[in-house]
N, C-alpha and C positions, 0 to 999 in steps of 0.2 A: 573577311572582316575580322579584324582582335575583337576578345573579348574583352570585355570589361579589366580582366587579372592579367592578363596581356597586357595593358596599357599601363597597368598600373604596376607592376613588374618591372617594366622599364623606365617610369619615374623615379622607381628608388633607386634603380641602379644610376641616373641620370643624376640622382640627389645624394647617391651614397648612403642611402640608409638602411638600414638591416631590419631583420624582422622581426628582431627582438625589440628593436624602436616604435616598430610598426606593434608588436604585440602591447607593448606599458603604456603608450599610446589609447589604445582600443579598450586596454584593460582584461585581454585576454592570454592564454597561454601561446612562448611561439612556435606550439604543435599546431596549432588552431590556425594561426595565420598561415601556415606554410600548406595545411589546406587548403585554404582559404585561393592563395595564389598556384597553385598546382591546379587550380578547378576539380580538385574531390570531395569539395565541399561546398555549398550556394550556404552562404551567412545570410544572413534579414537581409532586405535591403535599406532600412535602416543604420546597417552596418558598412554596408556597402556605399553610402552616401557620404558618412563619417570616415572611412578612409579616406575614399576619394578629396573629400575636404580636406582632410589634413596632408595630403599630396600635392593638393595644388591643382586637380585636372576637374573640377567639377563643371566648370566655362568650358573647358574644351574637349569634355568626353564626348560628344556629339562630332565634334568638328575632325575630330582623330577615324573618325568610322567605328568607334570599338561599339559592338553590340550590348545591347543595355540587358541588365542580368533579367530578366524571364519572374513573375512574379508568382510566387505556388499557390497554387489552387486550393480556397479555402475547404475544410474537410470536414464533415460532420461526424463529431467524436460520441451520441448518444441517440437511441431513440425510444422512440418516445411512445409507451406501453398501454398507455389510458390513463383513465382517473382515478385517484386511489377509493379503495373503498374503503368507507369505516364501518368502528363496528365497536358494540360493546358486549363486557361479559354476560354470555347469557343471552344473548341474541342468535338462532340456530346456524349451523354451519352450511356452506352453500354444499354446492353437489361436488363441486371441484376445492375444495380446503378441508385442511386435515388440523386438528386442535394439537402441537406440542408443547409438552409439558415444560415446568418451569425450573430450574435447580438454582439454588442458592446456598453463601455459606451463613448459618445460622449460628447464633450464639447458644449454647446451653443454657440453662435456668441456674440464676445462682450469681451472675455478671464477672465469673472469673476471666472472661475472655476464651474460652475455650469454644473452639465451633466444631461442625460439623455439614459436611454439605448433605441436601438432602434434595427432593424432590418438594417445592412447593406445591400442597394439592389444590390450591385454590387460583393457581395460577399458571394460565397457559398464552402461548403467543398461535397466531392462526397463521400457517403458511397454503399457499395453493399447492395442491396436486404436481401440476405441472412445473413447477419449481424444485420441489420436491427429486420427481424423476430427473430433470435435467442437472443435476448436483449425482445424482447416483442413489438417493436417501430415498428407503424405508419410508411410511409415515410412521409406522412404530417405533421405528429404529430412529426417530427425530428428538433431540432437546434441547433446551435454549439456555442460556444464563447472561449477566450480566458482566461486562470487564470492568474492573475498577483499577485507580493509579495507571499512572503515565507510561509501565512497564516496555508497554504495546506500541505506543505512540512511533509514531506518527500515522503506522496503519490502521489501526484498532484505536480510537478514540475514548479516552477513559467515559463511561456511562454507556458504552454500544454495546448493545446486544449480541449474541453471536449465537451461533448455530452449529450443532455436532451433531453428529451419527455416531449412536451406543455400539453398533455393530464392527465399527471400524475401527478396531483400538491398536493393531500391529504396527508398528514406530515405521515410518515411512522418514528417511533425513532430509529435513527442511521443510516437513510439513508442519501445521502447527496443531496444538491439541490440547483441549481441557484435558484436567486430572487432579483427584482429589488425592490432597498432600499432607498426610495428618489434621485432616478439616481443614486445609485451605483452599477454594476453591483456582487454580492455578489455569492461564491461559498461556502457552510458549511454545515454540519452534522447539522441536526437539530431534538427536540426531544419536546415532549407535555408536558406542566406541567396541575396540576391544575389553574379550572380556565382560560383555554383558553391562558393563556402563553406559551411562547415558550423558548428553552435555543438553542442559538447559540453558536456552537461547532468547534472550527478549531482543524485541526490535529498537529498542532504546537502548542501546549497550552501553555506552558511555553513561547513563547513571546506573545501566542495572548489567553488571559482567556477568560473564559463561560461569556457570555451576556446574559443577561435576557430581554426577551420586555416580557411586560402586552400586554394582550390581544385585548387592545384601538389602542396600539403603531401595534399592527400586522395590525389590519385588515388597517390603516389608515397611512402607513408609507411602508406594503410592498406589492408587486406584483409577487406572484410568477410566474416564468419562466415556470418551470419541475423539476422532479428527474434526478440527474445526472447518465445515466447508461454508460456511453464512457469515456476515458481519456487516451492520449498521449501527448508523450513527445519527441523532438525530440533532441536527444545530440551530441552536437558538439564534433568535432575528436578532441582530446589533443594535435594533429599536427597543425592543422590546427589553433588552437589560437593564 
């Protein structure tokens, strides 16, 4: 029996039309279609409907014998943990949660704008044990802060929390890593050049480019935190705005 790209293969040649017609058509590249018709690629079959329409063979894909493309098996991409539990400050810690503490960058007294990041003492976020271990973290070696601005986006959602291990601070390329930046509190992909420089990476590059610090400007300008191994984000109902 043809397949489906079989039959349809030989409509265009039948119709003369290429796959660049077929690709502006479909609205996709014509890399895509010519996988598409090679069979090393299964497109939706939505897409598969809409060719065939604009082919002309949709009445007579049956009648030709071409076997009908095969539909994929839906897949379950999450599961599903329990119920969260809540909890407020001051409420005691279970047997399996560890208290990590808080960091943020604080303004000096005075309102010149000058900060400093520090340790907030009154504020900690609670993660489980077992979270903990499966990340590779310490409870000791756990702390948290908040991202702010778009830098991050679309991974890192400005207002998410995130999560570092004080013990992990050796520049891993392409990992990403809090570090306190002359009081800034800084969240970035960071990567090793020659010569002991570093290139500062946001994941928004197009509004925020590659930095370069020399290797004088790292050791005497920054203070790393940890590797970022945690990041949440919490999103507001679309009702509720």
């Amino acid at each position: 029996m043809k397949k489906w790209y079989e039959l349809a293969k030989a409509r265009m040649k039948e119709l003369d039309i290429t796959q660049d017609q077929v690709a502006e058509q479909m609205g996709v590249s014509q890399g895509a279609v010519a996988h598409w018709l090679g069979g090393r690629r299964e497109p939706s079959l939505e897409r598969i409907g809409a060719l065939l329409e604009y082919l002309g063979l949709s009445s007579i894909f049956r009648e030709n014998g071409a076997e009908p493309p095969e539909r994929r098996p839906v897949e379950a991409n999450a599961e599903y943990l329990g119920d969260m539990a809540v909890w407020s400050d001051g409420d005691p810690l279970e047997d399996d949660e560890c208290a990590v503490p808080y960091y943020a960058e604080v303004e000096f007294a005075g309102g010149d704008g000058m900060t400093v990041v520090m340790e907030v003492a009154d504020r900690t976020l609670r993660f489980s044990n077992a979270t903990l271990r499966a990340a590779g973290v310490e409870c000791e070696n756990a702390a948290v802060a908040r991202v702010r601005g778009t830098s991050m986006e679309k991974l890192i959602l400005d207002g998410a929390a995130i999560g570092f291990d004080r013990a992990d601070i050796s520049i891993i390329d392409g990992e990403i890593y809090a570090f306190n930046h002359e009081g800034m509190l800084r969240v970035k992909y960071l990567y090793r050049l020659p010569g002991g420089a570093i290139r500062i990476r946001s994941e928004n590059a197009e509004e925020f480019p590659d930095e370069i610090m020399s290797a004088e400007q790292y050791r005497h300008e920054v203070k790393m935190l940890g590797r970022v191994f945690w990041w949440s984000t919490v999103r507001r109902s679309p009702k509720k705005k």
